[in-house]
PyMOL Python script that loads the backbone (N, CA, C, O; Angstrom):
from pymol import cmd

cmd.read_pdbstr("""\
ATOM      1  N   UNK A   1       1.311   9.473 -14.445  1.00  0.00           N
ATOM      2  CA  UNK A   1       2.687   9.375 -14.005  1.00  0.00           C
ATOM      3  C   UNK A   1       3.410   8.307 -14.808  1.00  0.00           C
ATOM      4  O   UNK A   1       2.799   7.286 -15.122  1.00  0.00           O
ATOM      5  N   UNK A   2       4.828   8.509 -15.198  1.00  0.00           N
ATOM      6  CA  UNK A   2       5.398   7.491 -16.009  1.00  0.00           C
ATOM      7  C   UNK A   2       5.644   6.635 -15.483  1.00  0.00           C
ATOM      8  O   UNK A   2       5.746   5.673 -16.243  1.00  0.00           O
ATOM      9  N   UNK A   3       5.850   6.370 -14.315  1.00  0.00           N
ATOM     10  CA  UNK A   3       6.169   5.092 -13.660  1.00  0.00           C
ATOM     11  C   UNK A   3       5.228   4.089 -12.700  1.00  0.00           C
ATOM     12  O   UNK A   3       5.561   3.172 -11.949  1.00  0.00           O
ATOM     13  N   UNK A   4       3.737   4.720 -13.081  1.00  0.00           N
ATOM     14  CA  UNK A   4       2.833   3.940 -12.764  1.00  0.00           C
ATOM     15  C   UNK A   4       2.691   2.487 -13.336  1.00  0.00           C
ATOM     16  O   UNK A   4       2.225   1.610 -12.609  1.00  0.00           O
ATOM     17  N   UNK A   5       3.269   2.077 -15.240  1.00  0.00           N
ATOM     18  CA  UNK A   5       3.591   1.248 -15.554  1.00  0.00           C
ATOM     19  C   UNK A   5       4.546   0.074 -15.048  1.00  0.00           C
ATOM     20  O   UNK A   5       4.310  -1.132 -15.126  1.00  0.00           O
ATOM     21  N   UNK A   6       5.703   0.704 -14.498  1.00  0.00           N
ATOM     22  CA  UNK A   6       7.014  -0.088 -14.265  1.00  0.00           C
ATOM     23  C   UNK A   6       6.589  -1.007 -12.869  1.00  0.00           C
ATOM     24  O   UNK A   6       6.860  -2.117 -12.409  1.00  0.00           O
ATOM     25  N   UNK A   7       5.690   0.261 -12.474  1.00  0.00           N
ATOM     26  CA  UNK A   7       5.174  -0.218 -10.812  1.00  0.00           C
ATOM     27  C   UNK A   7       4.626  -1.356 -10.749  1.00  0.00           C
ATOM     28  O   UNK A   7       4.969  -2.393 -10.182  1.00  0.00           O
ATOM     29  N   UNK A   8       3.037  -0.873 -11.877  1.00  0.00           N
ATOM     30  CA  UNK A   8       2.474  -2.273 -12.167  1.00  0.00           C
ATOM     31  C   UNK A   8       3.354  -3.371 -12.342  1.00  0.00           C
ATOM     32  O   UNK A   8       3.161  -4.238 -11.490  1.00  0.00           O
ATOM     33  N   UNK A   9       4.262  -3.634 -13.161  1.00  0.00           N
ATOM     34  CA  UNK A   9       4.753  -4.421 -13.339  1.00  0.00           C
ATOM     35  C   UNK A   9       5.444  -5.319 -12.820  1.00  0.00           C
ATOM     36  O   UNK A   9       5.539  -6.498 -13.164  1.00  0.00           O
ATOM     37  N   UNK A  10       6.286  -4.403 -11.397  1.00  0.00           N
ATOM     38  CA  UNK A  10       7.008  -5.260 -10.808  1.00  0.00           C
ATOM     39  C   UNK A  10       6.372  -5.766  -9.401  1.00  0.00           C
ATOM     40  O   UNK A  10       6.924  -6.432  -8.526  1.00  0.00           O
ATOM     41  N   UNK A  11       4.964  -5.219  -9.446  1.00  0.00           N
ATOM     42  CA  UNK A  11       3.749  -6.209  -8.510  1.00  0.00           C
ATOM     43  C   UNK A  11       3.680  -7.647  -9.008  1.00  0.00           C
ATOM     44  O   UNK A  11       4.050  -8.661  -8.416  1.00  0.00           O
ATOM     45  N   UNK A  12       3.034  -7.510 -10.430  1.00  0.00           N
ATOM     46  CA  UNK A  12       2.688  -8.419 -11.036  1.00  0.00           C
ATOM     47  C   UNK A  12       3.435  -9.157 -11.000  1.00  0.00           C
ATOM     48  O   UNK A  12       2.831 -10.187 -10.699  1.00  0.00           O
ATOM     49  N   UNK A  13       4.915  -9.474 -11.159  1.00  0.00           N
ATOM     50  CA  UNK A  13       6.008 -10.161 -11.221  1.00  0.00           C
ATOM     51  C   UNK A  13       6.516 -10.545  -9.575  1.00  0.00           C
ATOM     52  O   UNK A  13       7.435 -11.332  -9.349  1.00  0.00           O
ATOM     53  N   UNK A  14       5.925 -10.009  -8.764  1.00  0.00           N
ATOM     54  CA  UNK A  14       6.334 -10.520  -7.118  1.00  0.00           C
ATOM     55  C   UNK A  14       5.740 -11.809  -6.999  1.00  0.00           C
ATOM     56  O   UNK A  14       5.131 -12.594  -7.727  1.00  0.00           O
ATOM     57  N   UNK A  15       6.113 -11.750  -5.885  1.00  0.00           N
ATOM     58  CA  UNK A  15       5.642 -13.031  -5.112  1.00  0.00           C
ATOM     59  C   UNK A  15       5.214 -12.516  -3.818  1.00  0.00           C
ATOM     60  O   UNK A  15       4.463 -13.157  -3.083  1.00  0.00           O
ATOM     61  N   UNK A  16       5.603 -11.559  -3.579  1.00  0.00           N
ATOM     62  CA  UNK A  16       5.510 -10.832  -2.128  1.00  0.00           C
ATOM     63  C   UNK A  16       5.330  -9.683  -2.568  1.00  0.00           C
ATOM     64  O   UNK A  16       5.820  -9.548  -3.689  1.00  0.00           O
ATOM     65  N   UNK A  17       4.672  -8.495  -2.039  1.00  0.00           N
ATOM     66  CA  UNK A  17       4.610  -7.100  -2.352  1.00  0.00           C
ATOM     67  C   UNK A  17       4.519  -6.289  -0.925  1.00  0.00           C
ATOM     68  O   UNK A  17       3.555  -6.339  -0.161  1.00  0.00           O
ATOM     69  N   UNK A  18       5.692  -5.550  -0.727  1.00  0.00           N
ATOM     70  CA  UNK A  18       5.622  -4.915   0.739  1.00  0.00           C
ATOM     71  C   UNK A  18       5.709  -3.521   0.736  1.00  0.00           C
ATOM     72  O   UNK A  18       6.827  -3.039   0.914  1.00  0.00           O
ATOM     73  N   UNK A  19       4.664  -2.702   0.553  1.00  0.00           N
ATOM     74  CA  UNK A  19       4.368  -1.197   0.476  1.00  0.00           C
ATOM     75  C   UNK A  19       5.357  -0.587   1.734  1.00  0.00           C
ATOM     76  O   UNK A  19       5.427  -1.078   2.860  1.00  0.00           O
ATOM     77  N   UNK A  20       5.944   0.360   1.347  1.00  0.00           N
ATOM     78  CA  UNK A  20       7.303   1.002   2.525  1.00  0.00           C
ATOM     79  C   UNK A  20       6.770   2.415   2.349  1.00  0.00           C
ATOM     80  O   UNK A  20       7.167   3.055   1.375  1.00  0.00           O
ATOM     81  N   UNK A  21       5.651   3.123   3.452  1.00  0.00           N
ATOM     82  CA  UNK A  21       5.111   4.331   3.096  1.00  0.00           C
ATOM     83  C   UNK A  21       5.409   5.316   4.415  1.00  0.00           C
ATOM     84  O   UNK A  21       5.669   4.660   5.423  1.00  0.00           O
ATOM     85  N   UNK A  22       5.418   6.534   4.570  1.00  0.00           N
ATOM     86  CA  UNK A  22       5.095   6.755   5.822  1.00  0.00           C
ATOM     87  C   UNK A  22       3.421   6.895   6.334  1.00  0.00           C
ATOM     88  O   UNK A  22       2.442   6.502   5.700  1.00  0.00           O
ATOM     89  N   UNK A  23       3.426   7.314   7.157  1.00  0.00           N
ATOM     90  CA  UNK A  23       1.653   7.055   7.501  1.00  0.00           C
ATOM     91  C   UNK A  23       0.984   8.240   7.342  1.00  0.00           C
ATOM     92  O   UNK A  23      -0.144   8.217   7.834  1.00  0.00           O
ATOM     93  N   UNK A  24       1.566  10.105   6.391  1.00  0.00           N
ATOM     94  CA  UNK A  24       1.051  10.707   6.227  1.00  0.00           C
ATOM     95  C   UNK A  24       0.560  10.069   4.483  1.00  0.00           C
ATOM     96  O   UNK A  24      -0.178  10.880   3.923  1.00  0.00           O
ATOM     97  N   UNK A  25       0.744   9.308   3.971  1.00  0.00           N
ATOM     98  CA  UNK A  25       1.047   8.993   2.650  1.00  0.00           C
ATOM     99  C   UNK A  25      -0.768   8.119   2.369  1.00  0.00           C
ATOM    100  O   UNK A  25      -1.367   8.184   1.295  1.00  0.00           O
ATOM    101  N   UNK A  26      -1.261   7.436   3.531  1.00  0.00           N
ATOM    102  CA  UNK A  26      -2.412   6.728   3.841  1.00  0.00           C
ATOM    103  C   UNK A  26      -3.704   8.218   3.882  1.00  0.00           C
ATOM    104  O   UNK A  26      -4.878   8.009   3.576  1.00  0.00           O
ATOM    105  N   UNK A  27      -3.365   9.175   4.168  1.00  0.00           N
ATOM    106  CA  UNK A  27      -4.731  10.753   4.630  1.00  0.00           C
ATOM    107  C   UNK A  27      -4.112  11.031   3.072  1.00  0.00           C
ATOM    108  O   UNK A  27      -3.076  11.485   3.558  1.00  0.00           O
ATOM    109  N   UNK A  28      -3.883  11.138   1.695  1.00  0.00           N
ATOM    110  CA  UNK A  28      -3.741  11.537   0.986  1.00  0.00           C
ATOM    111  C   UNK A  28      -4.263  11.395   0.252  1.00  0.00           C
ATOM    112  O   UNK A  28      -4.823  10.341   0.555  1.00  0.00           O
ATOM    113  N   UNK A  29      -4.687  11.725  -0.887  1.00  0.00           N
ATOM    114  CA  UNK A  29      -5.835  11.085  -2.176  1.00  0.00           C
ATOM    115  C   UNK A  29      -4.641  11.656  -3.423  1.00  0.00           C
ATOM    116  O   UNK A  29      -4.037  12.728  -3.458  1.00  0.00           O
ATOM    117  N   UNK A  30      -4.591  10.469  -4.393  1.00  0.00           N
ATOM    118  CA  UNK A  30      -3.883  10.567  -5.017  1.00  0.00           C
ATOM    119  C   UNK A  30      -4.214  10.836  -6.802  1.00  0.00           C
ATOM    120  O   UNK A  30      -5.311  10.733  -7.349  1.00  0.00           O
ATOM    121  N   UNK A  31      -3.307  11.087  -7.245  1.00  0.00           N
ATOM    122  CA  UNK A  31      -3.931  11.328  -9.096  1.00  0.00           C
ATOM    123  C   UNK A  31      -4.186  10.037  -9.699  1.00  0.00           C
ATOM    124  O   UNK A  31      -5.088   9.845 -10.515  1.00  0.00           O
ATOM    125  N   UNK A  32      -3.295   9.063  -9.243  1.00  0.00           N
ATOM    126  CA  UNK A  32      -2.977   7.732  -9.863  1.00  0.00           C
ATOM    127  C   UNK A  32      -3.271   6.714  -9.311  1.00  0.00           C
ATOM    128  O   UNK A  32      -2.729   6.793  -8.209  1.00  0.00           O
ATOM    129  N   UNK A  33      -4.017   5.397  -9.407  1.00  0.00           N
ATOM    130  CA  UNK A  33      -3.992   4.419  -8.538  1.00  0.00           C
ATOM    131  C   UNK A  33      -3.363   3.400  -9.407  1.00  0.00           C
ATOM    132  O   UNK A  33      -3.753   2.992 -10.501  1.00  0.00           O
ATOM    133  N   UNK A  34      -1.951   2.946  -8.478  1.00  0.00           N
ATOM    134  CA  UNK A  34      -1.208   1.923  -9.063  1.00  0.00           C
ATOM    135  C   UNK A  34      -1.406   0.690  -8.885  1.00  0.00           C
ATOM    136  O   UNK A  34      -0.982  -0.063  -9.762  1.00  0.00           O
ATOM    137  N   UNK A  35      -2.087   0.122  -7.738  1.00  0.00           N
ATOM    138  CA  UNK A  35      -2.796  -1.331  -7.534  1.00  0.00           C
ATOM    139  C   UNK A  35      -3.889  -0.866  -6.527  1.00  0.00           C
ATOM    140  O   UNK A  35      -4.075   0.271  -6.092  1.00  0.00           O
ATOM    141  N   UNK A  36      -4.537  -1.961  -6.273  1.00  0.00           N
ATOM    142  CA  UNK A  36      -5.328  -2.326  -4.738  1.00  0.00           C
ATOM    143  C   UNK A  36      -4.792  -3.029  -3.898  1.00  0.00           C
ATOM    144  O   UNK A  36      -3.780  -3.725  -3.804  1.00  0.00           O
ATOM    145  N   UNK A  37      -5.811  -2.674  -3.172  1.00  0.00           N
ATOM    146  CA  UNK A  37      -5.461  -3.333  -1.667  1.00  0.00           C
ATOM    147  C   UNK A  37      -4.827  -4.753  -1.697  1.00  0.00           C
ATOM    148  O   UNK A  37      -3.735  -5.155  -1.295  1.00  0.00           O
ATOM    149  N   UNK A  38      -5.979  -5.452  -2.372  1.00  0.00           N
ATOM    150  CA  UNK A  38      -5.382  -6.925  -2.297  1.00  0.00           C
ATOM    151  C   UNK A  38      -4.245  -7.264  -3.206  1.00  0.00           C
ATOM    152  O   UNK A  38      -4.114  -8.433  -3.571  1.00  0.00           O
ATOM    153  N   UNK A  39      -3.521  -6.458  -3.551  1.00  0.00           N
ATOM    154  CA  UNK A  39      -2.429  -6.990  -4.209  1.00  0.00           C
ATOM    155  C   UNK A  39      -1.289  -6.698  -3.537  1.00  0.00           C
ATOM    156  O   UNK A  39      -0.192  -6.921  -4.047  1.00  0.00           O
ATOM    157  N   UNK A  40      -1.463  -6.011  -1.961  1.00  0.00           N
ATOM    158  CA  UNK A  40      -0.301  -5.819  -1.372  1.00  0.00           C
ATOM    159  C   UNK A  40      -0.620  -6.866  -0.375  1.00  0.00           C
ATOM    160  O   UNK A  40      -1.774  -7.233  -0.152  1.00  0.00           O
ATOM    161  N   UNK A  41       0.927  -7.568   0.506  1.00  0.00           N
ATOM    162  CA  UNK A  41       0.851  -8.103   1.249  1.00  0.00           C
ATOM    163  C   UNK A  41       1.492  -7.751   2.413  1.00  0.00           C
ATOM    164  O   UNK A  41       1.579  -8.716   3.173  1.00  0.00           O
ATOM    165  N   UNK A  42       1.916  -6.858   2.792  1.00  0.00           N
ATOM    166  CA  UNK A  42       2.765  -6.286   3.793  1.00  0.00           C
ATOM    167  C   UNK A  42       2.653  -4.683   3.477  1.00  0.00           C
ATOM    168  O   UNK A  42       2.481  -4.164   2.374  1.00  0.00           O
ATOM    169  N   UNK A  43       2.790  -4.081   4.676  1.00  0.00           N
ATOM    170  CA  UNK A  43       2.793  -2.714   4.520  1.00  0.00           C
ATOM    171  C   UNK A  43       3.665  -2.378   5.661  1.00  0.00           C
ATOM    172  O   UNK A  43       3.425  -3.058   6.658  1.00  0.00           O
ATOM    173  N   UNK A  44       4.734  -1.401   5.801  1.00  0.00           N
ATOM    174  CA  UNK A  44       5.653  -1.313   7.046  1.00  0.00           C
ATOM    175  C   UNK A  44       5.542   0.462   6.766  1.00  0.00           C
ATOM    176  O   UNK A  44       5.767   1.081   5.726  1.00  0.00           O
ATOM    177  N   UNK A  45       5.062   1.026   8.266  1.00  0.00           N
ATOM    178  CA  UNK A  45       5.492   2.097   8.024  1.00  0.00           C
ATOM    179  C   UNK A  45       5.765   2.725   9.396  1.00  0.00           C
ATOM    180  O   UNK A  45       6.024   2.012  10.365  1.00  0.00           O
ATOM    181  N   UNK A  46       5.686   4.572   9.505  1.00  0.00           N
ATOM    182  CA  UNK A  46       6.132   4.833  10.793  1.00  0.00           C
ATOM    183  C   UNK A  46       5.258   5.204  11.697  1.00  0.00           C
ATOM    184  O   UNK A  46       5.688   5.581  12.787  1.00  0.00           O
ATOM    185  N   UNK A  47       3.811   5.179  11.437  1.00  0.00           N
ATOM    186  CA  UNK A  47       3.174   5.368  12.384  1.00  0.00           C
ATOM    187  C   UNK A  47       2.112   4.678  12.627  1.00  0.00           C
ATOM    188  O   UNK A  47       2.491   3.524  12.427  1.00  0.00           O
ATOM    189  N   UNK A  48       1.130   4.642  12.901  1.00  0.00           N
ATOM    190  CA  UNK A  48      -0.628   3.504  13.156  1.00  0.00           C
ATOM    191  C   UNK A  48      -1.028   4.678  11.441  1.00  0.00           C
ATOM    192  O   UNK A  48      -0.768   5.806  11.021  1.00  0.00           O
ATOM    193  N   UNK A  49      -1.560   3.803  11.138  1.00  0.00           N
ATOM    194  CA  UNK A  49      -2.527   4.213  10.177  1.00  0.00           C
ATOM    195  C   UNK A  49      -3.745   4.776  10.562  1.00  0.00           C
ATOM    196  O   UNK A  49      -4.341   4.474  11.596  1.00  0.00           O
ATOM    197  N   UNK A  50      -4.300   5.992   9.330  1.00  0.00           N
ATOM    198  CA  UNK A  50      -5.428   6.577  10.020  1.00  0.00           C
ATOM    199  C   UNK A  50      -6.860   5.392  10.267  1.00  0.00           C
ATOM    200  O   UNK A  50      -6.702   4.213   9.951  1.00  0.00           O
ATOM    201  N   UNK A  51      -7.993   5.805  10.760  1.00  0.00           N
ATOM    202  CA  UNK A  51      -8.982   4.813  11.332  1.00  0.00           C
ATOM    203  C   UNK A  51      -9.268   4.950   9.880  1.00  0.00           C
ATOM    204  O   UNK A  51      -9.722   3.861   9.530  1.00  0.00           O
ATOM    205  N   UNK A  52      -9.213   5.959   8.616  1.00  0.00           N
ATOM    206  CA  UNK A  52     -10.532   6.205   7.315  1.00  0.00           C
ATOM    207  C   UNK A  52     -10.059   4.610   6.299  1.00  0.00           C
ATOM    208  O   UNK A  52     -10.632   3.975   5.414  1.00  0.00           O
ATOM    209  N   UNK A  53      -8.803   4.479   6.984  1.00  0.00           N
ATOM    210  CA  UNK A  53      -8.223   3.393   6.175  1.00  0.00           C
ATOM    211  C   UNK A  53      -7.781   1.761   6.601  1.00  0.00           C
ATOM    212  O   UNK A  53      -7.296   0.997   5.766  1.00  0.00           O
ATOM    213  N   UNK A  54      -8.039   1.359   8.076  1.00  0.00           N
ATOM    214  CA  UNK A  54      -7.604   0.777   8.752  1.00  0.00           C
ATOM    215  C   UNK A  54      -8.580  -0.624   8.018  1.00  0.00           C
ATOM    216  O   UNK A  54      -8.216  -1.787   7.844  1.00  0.00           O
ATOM    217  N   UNK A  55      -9.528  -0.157   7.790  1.00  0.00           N
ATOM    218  CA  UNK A  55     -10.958  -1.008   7.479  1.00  0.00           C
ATOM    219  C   UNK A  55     -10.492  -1.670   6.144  1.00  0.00           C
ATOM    220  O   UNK A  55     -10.616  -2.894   6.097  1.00  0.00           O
ATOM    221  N   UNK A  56      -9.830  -0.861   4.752  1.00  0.00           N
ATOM    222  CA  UNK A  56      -9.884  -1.800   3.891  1.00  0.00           C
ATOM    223  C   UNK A  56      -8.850  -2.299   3.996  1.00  0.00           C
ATOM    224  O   UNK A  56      -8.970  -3.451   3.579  1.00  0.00           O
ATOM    225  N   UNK A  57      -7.465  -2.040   4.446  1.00  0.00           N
ATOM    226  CA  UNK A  57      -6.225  -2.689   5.303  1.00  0.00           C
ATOM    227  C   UNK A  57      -6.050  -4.188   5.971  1.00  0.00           C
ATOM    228  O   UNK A  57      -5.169  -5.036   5.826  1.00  0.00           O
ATOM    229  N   UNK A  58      -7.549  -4.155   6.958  1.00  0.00           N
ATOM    230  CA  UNK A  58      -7.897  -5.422   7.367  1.00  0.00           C
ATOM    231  C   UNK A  58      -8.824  -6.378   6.613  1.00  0.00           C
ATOM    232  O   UNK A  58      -8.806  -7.608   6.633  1.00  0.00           O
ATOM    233  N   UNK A  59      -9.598  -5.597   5.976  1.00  0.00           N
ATOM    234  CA  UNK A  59     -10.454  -6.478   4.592  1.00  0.00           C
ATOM    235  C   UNK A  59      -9.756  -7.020   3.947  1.00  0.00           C
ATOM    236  O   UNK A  59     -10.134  -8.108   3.512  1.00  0.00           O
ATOM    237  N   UNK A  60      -8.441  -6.528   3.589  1.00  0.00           N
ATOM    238  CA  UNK A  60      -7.324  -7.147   2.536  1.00  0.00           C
ATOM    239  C   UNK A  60      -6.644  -8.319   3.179  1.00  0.00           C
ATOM    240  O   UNK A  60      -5.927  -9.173   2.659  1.00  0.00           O
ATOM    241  N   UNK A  61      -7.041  -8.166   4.468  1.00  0.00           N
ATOM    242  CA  UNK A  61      -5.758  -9.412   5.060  1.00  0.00           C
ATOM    243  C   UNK A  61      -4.245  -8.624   5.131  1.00  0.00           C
ATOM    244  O   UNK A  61      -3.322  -9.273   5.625  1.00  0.00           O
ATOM    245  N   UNK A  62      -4.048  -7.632   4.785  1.00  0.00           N
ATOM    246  CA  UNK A  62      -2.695  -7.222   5.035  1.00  0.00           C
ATOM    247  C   UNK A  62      -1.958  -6.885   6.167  1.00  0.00           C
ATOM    248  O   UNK A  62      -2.246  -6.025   7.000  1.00  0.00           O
ATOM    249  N   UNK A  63      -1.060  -7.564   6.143  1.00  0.00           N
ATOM    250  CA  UNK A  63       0.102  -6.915   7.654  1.00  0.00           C
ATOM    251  C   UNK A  63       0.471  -5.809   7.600  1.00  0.00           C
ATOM    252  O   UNK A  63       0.525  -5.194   6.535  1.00  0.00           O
ATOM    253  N   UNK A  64       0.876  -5.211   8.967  1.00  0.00           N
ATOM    254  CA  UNK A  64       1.135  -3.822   8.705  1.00  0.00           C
ATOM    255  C   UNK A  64       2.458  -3.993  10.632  1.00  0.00           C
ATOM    256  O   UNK A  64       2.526  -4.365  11.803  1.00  0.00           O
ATOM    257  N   UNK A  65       3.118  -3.372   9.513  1.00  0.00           N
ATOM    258  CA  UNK A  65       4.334  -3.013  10.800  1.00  0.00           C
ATOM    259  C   UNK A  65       4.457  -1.937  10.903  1.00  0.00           C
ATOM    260  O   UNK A  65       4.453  -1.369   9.810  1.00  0.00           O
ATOM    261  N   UNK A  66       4.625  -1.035  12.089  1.00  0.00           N
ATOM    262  CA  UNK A  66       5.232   0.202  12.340  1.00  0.00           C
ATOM    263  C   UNK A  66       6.737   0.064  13.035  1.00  0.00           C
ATOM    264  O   UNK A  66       7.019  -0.415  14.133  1.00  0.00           O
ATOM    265  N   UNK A  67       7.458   0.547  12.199  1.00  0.00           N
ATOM    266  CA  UNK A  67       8.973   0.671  12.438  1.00  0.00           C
ATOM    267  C   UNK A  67       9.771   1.698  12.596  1.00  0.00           C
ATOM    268  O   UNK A  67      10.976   1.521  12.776  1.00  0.00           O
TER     269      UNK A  67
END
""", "prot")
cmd.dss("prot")
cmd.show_as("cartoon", "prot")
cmd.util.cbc("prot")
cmd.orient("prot")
């Protein structure tokens, strides 16, 4: 994907990184992996996350809001 670069980039350049997903987006397996876990620090989305993922979520230390 072309904008897997730009993505990287503007992680790397945060200070904060807050993933804005919905919670079918977590049951998905994807072509591309643009970071890991531990490079996000917030995650806000609209529903509980599934259980297959909850585990490396909390390994990471990451917050997670449902809004």
């Amino acid at each position: 994907m072309i904008e897997v670069p730009t993505k990287r980039a503007m992680i790397a350049a945060a200070r904060y990184v807050v993933l804005l997903a919905d919670a079918e987006k977590f049951s998905m397996n994807g072509v591309s992996r643009v970071c890991d876990a531990a490079d996000i620090d917030h995650i806000v989305t609209d529903a509980a996350v599934p259980a297959s993922r909850r585990a490396t979520i909390q390994e990471a230390g990451i917050e997670v809001t449902i809004a």
